[in-house]
C-alpha positions as CSV (number, residue, x, y, z in Angstrom):
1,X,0.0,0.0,0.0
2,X,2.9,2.5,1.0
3,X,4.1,1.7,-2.3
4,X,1.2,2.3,-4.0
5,X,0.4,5.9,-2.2
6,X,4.6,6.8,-3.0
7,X,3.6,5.9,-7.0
8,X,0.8,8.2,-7.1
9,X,2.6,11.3,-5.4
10,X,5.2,11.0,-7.6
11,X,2.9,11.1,-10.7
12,X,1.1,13.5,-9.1
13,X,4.2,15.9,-8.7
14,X,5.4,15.1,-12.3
15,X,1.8,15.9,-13.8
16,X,2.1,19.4,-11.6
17,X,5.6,20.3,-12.9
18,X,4.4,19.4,-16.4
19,X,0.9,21.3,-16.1
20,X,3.0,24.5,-14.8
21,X,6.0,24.3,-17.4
22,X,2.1,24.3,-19.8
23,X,0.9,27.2,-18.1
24,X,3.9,29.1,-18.5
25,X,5.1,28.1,-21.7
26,X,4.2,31.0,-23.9
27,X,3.8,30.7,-27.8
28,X,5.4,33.4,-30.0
29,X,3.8,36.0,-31.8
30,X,2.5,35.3,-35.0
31,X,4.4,36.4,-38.0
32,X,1.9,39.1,-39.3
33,X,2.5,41.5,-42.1
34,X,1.9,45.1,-40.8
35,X,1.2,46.8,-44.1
36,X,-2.6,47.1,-43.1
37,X,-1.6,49.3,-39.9
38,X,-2.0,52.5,-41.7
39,X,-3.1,54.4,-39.1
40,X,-0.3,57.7,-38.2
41,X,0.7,58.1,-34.8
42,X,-0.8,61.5,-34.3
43,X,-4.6,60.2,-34.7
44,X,-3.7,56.9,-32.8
45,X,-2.6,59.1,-29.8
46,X,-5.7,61.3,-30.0
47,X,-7.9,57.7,-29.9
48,X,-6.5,57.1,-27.2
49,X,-7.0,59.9,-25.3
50,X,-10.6,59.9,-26.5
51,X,-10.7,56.8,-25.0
52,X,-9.8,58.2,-21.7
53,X,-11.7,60.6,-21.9
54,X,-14.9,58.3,-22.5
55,X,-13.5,56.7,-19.3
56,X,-13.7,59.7,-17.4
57,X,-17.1,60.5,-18.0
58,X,-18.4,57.3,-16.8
59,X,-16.9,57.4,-13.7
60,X,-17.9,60.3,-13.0
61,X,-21.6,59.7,-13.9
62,X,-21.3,56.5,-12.1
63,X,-20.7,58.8,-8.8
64,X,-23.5,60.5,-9.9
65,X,-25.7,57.5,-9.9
66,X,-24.2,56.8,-6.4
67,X,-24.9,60.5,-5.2
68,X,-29.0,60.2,-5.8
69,X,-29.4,56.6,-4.9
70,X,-28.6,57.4,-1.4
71,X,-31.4,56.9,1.4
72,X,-31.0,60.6,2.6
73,X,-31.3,61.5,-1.5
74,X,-33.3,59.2,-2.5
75,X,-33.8,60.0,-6.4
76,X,-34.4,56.9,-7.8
77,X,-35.0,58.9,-11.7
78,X,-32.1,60.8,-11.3
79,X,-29.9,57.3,-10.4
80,X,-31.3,55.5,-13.0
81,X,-30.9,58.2,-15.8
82,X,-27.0,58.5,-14.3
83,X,-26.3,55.2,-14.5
84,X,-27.5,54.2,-17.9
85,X,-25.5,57.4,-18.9
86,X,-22.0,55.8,-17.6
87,X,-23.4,52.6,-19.2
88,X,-23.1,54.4,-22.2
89,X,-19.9,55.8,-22.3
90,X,-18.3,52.9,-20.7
91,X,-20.1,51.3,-23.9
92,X,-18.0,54.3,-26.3
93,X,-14.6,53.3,-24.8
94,X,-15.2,49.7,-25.2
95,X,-16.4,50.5,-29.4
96,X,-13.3,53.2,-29.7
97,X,-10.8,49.8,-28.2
98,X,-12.3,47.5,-30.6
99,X,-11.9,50.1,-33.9
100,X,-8.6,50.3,-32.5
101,X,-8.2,46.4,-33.0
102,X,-9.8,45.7,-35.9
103,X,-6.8,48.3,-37.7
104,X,-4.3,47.0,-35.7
105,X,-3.1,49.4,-33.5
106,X,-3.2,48.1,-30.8
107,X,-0.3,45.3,-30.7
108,X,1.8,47.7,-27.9
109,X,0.9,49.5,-25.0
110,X,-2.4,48.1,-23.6
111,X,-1.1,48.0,-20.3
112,X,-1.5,51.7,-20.3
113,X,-4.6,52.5,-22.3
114,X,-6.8,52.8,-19.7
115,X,-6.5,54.8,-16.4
116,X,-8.9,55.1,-13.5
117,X,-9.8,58.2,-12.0
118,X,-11.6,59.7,-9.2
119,X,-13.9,61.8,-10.3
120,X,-14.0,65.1,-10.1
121,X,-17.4,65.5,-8.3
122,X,-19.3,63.9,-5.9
123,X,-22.0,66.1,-4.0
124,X,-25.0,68.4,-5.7
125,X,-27.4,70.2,-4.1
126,X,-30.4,69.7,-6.5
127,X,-31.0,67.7,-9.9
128,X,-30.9,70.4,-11.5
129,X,-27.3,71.1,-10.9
130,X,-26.5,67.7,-11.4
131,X,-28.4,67.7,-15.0
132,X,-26.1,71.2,-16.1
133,X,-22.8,69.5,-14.9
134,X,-23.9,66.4,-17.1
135,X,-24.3,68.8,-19.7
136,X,-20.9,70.6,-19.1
137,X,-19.3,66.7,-19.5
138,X,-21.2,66.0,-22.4
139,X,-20.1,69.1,-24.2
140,X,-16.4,68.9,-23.0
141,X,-16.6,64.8,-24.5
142,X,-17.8,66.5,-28.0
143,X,-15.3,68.8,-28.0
144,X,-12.7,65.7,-27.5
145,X,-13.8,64.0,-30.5
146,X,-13.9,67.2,-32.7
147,X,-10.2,66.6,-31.9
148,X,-9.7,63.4,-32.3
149,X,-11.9,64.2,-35.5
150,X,-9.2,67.2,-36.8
151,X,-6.3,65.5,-35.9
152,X,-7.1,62.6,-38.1
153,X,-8.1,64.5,-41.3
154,X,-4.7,66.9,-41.4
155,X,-2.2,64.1,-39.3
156,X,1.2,65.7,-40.7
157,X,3.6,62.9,-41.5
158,X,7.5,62.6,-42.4
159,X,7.7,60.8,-45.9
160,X,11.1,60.5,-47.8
161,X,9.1,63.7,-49.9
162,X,8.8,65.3,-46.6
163,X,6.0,66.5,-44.6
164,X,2.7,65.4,-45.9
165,X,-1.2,65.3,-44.2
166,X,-2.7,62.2,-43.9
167,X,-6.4,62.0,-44.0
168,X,-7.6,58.8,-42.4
169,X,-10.7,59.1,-44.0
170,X,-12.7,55.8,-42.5
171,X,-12.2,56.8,-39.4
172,X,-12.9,60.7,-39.4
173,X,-16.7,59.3,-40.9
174,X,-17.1,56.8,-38.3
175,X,-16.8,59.5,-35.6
176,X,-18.6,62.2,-37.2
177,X,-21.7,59.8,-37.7
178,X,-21.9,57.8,-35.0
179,X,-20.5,60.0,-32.3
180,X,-21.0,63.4,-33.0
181,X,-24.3,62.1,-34.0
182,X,-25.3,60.7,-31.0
183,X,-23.3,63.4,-28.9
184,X,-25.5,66.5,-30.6
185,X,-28.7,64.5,-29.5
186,X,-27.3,64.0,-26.3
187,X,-26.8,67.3,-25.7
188,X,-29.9,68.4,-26.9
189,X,-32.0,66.1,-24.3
190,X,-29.7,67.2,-21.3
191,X,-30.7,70.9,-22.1
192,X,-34.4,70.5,-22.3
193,X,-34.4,68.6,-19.2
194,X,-32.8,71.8,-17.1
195,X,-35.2,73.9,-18.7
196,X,-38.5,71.8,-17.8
197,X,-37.1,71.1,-14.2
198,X,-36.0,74.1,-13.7
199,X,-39.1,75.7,-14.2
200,X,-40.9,73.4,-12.2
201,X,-38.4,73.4,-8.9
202,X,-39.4,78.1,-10.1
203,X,-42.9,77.6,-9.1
204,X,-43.0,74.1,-7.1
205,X,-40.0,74.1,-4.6
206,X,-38.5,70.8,-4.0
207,X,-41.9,68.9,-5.0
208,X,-41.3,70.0,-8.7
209,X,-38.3,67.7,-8.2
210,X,-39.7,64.6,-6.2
211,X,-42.3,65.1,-9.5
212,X,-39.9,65.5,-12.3
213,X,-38.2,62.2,-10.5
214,X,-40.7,60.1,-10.9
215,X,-41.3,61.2,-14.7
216,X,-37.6,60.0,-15.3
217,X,-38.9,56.1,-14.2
218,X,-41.5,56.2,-16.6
């Protein structure tokens, strides 16, 4: 029996030593061309700064969501309309990493592309503060891409001809549809919400709030 028990600890220390030297073995890269990586540094910086800055914003609507959720707040409208909102631009940086991929810029560095911050913010006073600092983000994002969006169409280059632009043309038309597109209407929604609730807090008080609250869960 001692002999049999000795047997299967020393298979059982072999098969260990052979399942680590497995799990650290690690395969080369694969020999891949790079003549599809076309994208200049200048615009590849600005993406992912943009990508930072997507970041940025949902934290900081994420402690925005926290804020009202709070028993002494108690906004459940305000939470839920702050948390779908860093939902959404934690959803950007995710679609600005994948574009990244899929022209493959992304091969170095992705140990650093992301950093987390505190926000900046963490108290308001009323919704309707909250809803103009969302709008103050929202504005300061569009004005990101804008120049992500100029970078990329004028990116000066060295070439053995010397200094040329380089518009990267698929990618200036992907943000200016889809993001500015979406930012714009964004915008848009965050301004007529201030104005509606902040008539109603003008002639209701703090009821036109606990109101307007409740229209944001229907």
């Amino acid at each position: 029996m001692k002999m049999l028990i000795a047997s299967v600890l020393v298979l059982f220390a072999v098969s260990s030593a052979q399942a680590e030297d497995t799990i650290k073995c690690t395969p080369p890269n694969g020999d891949v061309p790079e003549d599809f990586k076309d994208m200049t540094k200048g615009c590849f910086d600005k993406m992912r700064s943009q990508i930072q800055t997507e970041i940025d914003a949902s934290m900081q609507y994420l402690a925005m969501g926290a804020h009202f959720a709070q028993d002494t707040i108690n906004r459940p409208g305000f939470s839920e309309f702050f948390f779908k909102a860093a939902a959404e631009e934690r959803e950007h940086s995710h679609k600005l990493i994948e574009y990244l991929l899929m022209r493959g810029n992304l091969t170095d560095g992705i140990s650093t592309l992301i950093t987390v911050n505190l926000p900046k913010k963490t108290l308001w006073t009323t919704g309707v503060e909250a809803l103009k600092d969302a709008l103050k983000y929202e504005v300061s994002v569009t004005k990101s891409i804008k120049g992500v969006i100029a970078q990329c169409e004028e990116d000066p280059v060295k070439t053995d001809e010397g200094v040329q632009n380089v518009n990267d043309y698929h990618l200036v038309d992907y943000l200016t549809g889809v993001y500015l597109e979406e930012q714009y209407h964004g915008q848009r929604d965050l301004a007529g919400k201030i104005s509606t609730l902040d008539k109603l807090m003008k002639s209701h008080g703090p009821l036109g709030e606990f109101l307007y609250d409740k229209k944001l869960l229907e």
